[in-house]
mmJSON file of the N, C-alpha and C atoms, coordinates in Angstrom:
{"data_MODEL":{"atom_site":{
"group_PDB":["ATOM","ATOM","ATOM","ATOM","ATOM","ATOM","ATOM","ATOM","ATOM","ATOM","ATOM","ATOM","ATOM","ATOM","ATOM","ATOM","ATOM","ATOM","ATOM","ATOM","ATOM","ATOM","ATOM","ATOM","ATOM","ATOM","ATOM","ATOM","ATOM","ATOM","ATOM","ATOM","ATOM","ATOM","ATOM","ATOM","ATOM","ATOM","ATOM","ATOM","ATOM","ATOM","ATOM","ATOM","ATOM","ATOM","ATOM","ATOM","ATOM","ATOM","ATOM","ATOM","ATOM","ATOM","ATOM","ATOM","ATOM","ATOM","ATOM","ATOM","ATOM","ATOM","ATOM","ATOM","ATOM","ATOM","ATOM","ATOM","ATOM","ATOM","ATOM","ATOM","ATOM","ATOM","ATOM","ATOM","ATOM","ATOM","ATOM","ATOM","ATOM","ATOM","ATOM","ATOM","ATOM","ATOM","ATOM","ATOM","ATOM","ATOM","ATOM","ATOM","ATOM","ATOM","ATOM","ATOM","ATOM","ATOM","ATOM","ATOM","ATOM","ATOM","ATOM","ATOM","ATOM","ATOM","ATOM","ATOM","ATOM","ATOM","ATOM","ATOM","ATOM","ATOM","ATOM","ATOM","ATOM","ATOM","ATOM","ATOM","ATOM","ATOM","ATOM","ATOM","ATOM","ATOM","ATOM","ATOM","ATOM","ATOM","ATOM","ATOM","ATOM","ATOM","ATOM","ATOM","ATOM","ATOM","ATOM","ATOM","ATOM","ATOM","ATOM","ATOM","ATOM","ATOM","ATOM","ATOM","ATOM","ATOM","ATOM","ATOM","ATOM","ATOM","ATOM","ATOM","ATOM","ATOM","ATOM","ATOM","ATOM","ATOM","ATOM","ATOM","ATOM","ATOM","ATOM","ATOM","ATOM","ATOM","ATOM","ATOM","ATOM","ATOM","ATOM","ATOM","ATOM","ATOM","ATOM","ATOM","ATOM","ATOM","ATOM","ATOM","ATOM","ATOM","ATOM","ATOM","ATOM","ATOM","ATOM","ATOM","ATOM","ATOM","ATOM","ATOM","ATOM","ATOM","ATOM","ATOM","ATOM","ATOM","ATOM","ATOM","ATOM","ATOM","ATOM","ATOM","ATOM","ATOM","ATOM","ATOM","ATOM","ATOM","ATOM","ATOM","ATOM","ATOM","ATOM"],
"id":[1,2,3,4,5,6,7,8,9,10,11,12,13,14,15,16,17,18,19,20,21,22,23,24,25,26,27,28,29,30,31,32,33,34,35,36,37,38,39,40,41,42,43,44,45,46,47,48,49,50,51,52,53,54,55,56,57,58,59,60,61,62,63,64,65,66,67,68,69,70,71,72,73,74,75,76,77,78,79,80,81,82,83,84,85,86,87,88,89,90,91,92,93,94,95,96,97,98,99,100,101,102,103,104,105,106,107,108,109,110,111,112,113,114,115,116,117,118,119,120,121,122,123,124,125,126,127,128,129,130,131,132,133,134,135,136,137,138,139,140,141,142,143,144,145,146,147,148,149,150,151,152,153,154,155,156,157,158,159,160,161,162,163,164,165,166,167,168,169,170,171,172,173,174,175,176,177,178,179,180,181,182,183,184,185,186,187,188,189,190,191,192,193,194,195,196,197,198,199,200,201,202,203,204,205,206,207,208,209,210,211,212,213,214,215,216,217,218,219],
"type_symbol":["N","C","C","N","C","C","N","C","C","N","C","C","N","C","C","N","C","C","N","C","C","N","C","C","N","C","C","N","C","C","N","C","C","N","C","C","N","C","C","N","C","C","N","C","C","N","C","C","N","C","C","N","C","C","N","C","C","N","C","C","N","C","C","N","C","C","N","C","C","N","C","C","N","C","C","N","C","C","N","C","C","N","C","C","N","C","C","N","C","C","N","C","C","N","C","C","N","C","C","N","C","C","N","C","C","N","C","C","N","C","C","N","C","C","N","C","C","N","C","C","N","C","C","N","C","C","N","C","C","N","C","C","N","C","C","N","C","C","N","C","C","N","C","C","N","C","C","N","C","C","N","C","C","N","C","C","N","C","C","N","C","C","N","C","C","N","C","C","N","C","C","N","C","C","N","C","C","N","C","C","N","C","C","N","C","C","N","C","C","N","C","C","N","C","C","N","C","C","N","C","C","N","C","C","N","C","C","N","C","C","N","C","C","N","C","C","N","C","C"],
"label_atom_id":["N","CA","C","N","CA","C","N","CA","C","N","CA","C","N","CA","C","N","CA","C","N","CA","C","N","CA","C","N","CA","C","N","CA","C","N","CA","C","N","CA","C","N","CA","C","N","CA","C","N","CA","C","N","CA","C","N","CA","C","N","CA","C","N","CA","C","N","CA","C","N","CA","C","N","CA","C","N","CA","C","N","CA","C","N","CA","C","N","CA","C","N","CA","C","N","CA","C","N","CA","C","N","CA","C","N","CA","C","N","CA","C","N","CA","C","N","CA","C","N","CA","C","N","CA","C","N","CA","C","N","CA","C","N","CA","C","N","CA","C","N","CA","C","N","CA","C","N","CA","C","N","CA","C","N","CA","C","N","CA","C","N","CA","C","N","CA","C","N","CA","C","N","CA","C","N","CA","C","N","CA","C","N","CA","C","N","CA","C","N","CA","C","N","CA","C","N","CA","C","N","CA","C","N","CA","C","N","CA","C","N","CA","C","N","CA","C","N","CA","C","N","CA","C","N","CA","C","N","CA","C","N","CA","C","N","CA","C","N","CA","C","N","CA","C","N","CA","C","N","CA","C","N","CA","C"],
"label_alt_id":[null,null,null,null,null,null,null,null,null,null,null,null,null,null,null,null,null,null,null,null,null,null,null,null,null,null,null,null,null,null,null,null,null,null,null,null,null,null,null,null,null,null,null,null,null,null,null,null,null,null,null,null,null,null,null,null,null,null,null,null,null,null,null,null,null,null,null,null,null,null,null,null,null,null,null,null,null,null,null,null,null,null,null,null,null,null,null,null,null,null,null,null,null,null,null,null,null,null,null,null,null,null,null,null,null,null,null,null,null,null,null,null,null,null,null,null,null,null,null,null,null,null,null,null,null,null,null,null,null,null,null,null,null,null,null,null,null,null,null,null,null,null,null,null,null,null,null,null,null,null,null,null,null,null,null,null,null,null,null,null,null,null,null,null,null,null,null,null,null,null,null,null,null,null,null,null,null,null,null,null,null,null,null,null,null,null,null,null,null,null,null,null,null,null,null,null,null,null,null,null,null,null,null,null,null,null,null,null,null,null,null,null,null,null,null,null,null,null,null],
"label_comp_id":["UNK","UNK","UNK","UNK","UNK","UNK","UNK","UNK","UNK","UNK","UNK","UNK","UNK","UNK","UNK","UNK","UNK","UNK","UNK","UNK","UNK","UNK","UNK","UNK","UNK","UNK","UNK","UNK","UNK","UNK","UNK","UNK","UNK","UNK","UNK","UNK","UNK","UNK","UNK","UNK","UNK","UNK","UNK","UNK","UNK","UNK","UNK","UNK","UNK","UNK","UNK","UNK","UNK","UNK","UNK","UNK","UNK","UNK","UNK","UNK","UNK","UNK","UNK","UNK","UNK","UNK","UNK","UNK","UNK","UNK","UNK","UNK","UNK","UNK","UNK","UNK","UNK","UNK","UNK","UNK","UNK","UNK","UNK","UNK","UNK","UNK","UNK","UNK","UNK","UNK","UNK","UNK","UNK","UNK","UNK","UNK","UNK","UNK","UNK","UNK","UNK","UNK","UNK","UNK","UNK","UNK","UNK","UNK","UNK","UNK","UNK","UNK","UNK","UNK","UNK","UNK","UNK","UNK","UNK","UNK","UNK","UNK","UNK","UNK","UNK","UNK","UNK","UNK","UNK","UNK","UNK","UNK","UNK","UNK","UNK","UNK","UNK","UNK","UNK","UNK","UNK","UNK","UNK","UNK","UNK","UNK","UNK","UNK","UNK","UNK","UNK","UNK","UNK","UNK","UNK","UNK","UNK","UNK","UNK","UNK","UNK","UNK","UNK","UNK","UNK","UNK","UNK","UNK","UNK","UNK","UNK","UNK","UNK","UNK","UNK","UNK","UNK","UNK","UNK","UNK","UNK","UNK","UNK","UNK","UNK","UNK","UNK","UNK","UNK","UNK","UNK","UNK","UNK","UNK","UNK","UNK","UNK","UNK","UNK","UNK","UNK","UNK","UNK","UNK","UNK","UNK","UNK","UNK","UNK","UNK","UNK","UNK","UNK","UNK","UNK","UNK","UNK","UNK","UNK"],
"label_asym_id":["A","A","A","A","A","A","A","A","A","A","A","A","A","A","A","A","A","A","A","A","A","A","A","A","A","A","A","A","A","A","A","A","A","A","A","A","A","A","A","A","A","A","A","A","A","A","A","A","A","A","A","A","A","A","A","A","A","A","A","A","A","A","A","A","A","A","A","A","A","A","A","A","A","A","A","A","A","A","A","A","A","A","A","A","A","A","A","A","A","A","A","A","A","A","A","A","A","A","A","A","A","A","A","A","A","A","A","A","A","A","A","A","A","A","A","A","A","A","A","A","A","A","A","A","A","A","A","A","A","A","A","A","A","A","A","A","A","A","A","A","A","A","A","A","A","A","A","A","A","A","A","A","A","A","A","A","A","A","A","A","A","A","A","A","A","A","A","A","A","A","A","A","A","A","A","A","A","A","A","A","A","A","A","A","A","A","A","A","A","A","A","A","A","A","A","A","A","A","A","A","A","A","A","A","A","A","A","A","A","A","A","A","A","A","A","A","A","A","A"],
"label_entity_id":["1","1","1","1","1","1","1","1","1","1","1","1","1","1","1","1","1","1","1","1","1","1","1","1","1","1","1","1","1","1","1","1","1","1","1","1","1","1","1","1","1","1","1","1","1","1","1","1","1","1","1","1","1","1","1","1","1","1","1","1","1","1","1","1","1","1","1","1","1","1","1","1","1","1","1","1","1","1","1","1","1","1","1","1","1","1","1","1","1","1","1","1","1","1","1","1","1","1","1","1","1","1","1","1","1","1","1","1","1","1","1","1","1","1","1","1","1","1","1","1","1","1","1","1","1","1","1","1","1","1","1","1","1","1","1","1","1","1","1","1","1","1","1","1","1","1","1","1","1","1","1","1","1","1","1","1","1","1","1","1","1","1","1","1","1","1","1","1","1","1","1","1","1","1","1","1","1","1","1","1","1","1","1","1","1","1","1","1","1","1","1","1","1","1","1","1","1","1","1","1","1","1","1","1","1","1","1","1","1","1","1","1","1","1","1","1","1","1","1"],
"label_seq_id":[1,1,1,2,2,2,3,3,3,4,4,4,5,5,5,6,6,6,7,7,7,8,8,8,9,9,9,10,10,10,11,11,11,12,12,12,13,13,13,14,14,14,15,15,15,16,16,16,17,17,17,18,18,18,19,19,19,20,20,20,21,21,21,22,22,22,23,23,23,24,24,24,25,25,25,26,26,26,27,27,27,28,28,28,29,29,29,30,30,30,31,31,31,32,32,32,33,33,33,34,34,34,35,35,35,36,36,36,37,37,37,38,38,38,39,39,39,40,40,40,41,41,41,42,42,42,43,43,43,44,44,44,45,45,45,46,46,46,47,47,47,48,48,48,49,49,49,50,50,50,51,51,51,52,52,52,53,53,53,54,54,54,55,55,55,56,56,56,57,57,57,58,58,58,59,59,59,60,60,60,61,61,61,62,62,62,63,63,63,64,64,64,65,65,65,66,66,66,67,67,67,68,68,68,69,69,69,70,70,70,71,71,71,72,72,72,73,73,73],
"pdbx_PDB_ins_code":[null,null,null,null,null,null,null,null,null,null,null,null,null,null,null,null,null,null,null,null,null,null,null,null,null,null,null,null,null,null,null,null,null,null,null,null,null,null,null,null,null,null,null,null,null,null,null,null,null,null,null,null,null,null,null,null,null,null,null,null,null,null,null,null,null,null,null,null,null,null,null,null,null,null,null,null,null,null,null,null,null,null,null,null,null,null,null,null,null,null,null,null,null,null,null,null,null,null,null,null,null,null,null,null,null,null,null,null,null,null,null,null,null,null,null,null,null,null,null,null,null,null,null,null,null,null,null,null,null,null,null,null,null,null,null,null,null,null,null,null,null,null,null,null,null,null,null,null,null,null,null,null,null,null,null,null,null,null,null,null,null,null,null,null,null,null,null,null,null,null,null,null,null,null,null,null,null,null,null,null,null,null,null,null,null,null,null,null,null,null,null,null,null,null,null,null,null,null,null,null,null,null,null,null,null,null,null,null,null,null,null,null,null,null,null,null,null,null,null],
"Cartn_x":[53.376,54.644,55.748,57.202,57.835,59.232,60.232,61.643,62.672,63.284,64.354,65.555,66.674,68.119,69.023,69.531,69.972,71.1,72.646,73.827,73.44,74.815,75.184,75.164,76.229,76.304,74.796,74.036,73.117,71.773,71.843,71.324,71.403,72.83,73.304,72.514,72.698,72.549,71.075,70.237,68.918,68.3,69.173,68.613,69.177,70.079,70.637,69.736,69.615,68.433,66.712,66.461,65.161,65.389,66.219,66.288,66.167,67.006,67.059,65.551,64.705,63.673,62.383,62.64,61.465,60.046,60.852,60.534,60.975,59.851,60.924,61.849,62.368,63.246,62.479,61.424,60.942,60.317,59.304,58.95,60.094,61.705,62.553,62.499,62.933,63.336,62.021,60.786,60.061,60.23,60.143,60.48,61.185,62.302,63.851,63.543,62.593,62.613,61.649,60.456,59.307,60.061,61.139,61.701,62.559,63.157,64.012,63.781,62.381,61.246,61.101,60.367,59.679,60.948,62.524,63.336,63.535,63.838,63.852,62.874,61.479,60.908,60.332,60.908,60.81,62.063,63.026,64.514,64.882,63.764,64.027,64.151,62.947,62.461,63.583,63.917,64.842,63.74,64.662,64.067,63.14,63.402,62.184,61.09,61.142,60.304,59.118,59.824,59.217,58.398,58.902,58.379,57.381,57.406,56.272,55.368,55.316,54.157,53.418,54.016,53.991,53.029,53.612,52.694,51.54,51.462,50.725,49.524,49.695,48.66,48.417,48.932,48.554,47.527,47.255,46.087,46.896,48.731,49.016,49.428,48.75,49.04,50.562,50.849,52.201,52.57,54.158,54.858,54.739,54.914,55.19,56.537,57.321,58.792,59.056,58.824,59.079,60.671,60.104,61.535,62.835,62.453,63.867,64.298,63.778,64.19,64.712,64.846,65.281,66.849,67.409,69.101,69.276,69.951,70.427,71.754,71.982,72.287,74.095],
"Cartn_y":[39.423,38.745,39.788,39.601,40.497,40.112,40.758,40.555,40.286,39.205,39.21,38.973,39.986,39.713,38.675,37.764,36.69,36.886,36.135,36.602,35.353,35.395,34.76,33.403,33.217,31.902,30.884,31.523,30.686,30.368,31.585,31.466,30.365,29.738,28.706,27.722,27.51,26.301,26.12,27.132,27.429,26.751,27.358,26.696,25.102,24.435,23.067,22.437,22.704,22.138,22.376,22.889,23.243,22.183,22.064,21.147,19.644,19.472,17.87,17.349,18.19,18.189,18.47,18.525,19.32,20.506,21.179,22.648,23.888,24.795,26.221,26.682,27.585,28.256,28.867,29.635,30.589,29.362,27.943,26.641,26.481,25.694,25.623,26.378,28.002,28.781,28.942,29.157,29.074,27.77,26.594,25.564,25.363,25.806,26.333,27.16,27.634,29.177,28.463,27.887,27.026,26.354,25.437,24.8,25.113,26.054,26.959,27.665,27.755,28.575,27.496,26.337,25.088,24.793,24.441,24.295,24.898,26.047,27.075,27.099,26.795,26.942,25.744,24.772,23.031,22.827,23.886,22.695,22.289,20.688,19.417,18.633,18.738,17.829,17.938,16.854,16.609,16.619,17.1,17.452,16.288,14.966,14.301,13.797,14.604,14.95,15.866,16.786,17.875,17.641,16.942,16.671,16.035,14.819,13.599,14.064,15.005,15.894,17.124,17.707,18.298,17.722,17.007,15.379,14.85,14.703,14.274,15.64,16.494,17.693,17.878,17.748,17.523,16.522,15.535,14.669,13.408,13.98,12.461,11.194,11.27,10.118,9.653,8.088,7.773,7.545,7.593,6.874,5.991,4.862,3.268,3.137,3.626,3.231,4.772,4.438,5.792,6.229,7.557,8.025,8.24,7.668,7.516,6.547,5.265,4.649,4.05,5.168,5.289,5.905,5.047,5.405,6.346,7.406,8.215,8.16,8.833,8.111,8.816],
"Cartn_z":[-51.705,-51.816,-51.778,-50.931,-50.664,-51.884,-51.698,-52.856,-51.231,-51.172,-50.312,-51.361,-50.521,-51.439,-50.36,-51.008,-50.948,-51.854,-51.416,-51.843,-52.75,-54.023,-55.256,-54.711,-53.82,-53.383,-52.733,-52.448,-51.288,-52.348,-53.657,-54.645,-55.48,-56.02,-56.541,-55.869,-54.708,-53.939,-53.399,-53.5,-53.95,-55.232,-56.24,-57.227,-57.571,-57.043,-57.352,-56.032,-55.225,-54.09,-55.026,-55.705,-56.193,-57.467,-58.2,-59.112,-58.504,-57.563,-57.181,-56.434,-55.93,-55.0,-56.156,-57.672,-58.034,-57.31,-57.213,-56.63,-57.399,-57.499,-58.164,-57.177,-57.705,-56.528,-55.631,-55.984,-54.433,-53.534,-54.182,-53.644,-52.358,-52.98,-52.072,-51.204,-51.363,-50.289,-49.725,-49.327,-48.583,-47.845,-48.23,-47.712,-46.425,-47.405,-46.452,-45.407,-45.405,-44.708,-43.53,-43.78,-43.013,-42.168,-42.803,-41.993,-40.955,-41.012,-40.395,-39.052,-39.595,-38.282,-37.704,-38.12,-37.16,-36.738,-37.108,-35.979,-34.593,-35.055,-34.395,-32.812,-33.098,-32.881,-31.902,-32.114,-31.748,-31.385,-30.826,-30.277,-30.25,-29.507,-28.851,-29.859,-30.769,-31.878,-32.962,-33.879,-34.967,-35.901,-37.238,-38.281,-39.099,-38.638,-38.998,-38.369,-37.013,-36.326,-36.713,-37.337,-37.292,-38.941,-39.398,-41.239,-40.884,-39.547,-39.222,-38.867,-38.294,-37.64,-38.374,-39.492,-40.87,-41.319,-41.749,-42.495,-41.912,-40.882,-40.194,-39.731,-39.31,-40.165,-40.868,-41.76,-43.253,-44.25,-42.803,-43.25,-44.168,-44.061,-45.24,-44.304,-43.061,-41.889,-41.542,-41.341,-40.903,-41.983,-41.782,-43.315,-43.538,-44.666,-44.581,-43.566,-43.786,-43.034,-42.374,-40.887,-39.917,-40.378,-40.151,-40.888,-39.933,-38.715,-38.038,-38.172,-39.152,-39.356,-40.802,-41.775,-42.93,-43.126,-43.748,-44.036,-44.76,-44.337,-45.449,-46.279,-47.417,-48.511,-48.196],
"occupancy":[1.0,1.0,1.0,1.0,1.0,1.0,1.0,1.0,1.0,1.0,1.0,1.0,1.0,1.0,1.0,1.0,1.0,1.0,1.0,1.0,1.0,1.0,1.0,1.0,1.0,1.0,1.0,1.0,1.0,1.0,1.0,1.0,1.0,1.0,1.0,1.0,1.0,1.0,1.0,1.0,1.0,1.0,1.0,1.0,1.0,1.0,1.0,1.0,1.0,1.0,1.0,1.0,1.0,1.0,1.0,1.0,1.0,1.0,1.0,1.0,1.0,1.0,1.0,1.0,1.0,1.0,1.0,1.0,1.0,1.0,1.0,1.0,1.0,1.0,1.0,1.0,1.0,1.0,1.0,1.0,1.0,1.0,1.0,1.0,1.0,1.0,1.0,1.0,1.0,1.0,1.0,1.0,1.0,1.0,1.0,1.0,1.0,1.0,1.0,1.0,1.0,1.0,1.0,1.0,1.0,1.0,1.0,1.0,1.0,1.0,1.0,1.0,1.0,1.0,1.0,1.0,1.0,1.0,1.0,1.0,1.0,1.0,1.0,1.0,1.0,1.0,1.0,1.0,1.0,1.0,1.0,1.0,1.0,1.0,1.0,1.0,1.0,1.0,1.0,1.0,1.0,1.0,1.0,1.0,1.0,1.0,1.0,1.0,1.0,1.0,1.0,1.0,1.0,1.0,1.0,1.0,1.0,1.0,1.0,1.0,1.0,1.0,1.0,1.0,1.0,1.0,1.0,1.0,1.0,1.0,1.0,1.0,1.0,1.0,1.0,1.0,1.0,1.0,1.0,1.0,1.0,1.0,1.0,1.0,1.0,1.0,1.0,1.0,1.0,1.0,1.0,1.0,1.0,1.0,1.0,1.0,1.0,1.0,1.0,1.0,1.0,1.0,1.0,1.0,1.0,1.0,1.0,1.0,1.0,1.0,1.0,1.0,1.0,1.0,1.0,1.0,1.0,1.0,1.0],
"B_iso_or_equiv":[0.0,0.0,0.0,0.0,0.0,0.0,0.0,0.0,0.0,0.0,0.0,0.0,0.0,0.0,0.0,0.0,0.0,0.0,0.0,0.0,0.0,0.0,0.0,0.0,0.0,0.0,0.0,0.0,0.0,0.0,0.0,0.0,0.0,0.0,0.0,0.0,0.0,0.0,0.0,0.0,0.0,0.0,0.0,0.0,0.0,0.0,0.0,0.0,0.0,0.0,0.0,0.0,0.0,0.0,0.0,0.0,0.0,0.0,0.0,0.0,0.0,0.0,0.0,0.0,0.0,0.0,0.0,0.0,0.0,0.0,0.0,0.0,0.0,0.0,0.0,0.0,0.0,0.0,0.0,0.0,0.0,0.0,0.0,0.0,0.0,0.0,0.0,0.0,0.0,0.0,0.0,0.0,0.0,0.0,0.0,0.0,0.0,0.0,0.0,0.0,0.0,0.0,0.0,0.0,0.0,0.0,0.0,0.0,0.0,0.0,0.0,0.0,0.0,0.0,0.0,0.0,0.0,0.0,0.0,0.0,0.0,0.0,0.0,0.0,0.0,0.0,0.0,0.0,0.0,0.0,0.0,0.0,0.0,0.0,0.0,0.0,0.0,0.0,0.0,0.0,0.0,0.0,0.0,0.0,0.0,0.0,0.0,0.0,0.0,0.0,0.0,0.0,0.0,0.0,0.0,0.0,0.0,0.0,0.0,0.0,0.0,0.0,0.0,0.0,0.0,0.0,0.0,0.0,0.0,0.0,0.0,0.0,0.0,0.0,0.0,0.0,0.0,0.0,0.0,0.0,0.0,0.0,0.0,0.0,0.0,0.0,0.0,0.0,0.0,0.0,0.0,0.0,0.0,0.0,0.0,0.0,0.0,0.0,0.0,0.0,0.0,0.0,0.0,0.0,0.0,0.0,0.0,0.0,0.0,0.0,0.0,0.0,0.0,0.0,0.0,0.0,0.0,0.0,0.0],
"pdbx_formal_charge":[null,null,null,null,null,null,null,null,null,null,null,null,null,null,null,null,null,null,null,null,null,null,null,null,null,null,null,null,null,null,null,null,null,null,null,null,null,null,null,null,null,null,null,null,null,null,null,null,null,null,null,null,null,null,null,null,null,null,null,null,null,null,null,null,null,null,null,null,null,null,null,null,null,null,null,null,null,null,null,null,null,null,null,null,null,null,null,null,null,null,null,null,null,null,null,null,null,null,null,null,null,null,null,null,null,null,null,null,null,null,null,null,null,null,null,null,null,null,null,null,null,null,null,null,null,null,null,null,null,null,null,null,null,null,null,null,null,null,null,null,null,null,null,null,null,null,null,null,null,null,null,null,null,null,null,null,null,null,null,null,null,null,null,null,null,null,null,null,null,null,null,null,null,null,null,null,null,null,null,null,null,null,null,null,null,null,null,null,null,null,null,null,null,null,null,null,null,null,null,null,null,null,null,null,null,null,null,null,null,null,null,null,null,null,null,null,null,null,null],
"auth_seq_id":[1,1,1,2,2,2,3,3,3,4,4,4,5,5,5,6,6,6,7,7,7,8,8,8,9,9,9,10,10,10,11,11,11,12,12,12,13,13,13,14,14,14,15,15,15,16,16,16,17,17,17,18,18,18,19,19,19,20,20,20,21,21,21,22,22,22,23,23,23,24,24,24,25,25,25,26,26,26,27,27,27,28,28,28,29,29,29,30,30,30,31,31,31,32,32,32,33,33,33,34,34,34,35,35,35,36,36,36,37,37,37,38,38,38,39,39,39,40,40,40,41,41,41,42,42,42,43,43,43,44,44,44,45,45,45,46,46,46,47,47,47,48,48,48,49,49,49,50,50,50,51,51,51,52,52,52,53,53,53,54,54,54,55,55,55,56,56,56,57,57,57,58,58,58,59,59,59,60,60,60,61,61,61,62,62,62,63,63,63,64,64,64,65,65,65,66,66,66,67,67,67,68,68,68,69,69,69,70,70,70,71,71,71,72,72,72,73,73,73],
"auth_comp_id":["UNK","UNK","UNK","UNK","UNK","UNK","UNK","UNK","UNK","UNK","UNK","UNK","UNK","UNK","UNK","UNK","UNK","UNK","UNK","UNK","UNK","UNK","UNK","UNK","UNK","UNK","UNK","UNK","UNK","UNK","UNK","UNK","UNK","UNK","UNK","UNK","UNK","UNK","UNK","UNK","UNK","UNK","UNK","UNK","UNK","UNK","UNK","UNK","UNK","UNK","UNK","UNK","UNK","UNK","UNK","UNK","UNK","UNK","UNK","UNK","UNK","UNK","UNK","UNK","UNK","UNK","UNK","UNK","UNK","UNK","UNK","UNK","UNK","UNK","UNK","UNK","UNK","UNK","UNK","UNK","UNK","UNK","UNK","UNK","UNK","UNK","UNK","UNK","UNK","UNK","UNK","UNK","UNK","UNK","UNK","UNK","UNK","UNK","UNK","UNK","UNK","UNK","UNK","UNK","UNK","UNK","UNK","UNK","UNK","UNK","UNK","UNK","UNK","UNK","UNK","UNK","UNK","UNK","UNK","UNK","UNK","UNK","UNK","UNK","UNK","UNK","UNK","UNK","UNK","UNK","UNK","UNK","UNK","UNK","UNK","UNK","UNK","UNK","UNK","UNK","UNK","UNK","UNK","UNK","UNK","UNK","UNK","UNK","UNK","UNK","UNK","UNK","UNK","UNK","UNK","UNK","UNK","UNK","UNK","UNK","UNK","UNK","UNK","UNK","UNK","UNK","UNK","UNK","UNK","UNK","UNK","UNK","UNK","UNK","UNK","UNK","UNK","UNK","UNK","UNK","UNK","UNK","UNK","UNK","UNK","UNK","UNK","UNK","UNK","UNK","UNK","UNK","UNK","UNK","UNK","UNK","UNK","UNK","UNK","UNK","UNK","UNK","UNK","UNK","UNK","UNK","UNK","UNK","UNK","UNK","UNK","UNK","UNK","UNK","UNK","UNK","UNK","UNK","UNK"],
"auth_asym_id":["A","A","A","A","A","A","A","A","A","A","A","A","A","A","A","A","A","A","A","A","A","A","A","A","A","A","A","A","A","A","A","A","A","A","A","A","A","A","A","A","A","A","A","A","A","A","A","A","A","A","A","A","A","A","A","A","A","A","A","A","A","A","A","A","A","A","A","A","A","A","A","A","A","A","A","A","A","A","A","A","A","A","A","A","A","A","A","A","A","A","A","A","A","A","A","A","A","A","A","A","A","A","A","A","A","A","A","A","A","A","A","A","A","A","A","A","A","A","A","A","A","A","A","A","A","A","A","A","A","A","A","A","A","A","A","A","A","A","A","A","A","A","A","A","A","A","A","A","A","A","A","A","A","A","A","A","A","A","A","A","A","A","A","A","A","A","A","A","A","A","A","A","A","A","A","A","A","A","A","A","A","A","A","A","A","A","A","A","A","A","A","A","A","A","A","A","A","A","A","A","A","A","A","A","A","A","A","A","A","A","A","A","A","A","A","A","A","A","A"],
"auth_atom_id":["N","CA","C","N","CA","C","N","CA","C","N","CA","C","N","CA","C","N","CA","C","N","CA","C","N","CA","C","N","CA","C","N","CA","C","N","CA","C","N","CA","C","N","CA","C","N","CA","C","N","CA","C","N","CA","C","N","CA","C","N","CA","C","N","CA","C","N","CA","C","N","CA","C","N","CA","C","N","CA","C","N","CA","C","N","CA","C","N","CA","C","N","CA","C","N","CA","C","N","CA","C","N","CA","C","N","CA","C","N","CA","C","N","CA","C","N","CA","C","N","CA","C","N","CA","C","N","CA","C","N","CA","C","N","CA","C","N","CA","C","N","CA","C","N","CA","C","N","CA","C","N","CA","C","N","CA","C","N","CA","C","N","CA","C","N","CA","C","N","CA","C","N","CA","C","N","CA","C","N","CA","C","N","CA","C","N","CA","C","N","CA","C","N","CA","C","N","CA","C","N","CA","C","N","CA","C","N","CA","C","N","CA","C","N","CA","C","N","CA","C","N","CA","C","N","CA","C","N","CA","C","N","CA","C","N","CA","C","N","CA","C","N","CA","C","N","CA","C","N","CA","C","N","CA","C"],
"pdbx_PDB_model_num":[1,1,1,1,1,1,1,1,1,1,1,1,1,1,1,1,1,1,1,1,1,1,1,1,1,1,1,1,1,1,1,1,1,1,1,1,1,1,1,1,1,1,1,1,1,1,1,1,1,1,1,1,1,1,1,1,1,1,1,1,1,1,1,1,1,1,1,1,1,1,1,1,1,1,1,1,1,1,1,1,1,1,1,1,1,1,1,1,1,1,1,1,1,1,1,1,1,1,1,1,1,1,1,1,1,1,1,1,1,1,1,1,1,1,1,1,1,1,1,1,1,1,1,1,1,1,1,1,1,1,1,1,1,1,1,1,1,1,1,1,1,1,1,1,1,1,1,1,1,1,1,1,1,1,1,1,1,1,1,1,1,1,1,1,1,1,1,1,1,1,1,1,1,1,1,1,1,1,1,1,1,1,1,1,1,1,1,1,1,1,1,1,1,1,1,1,1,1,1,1,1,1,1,1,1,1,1,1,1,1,1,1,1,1,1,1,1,1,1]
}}}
């Protein structure tokens, strides 16, 4: 496991994203970081694209309600 420095600010918002998501902080920022790459990395695909297919390797199958078709708040 490596130490990355990360400014004050992105830290805050690290840890208020890790609270609302129940995640520790390094949980989130790997997260953050996973996700970041699979964008990156996928272009075309939108980010609940990329969670559906996550998921879906993951052996936890389809959602009940496809998530392009869920409102956000």
């Amino acid at each position: 496991m490596g130490i990355v420095n990360i400014d004050d600010e992105l830290h805050d918002q690290l840890r208020k994203a890790s609270t609302v998501s129940c995640r520790s902080i390094n949980a989130q920022a790997a997260f953050w970081i996973r996700m970041g790459l699979l964008c990156e990395l996928n272009p075309t695909m939108s980010f609940n694209e990329i969670v559906a297919r996550e998921m879906k390797a993951a052996g936890l199958g389809e959602p009940a309600v496809p998530l392009d078709q869920v409102e956000s708040a």
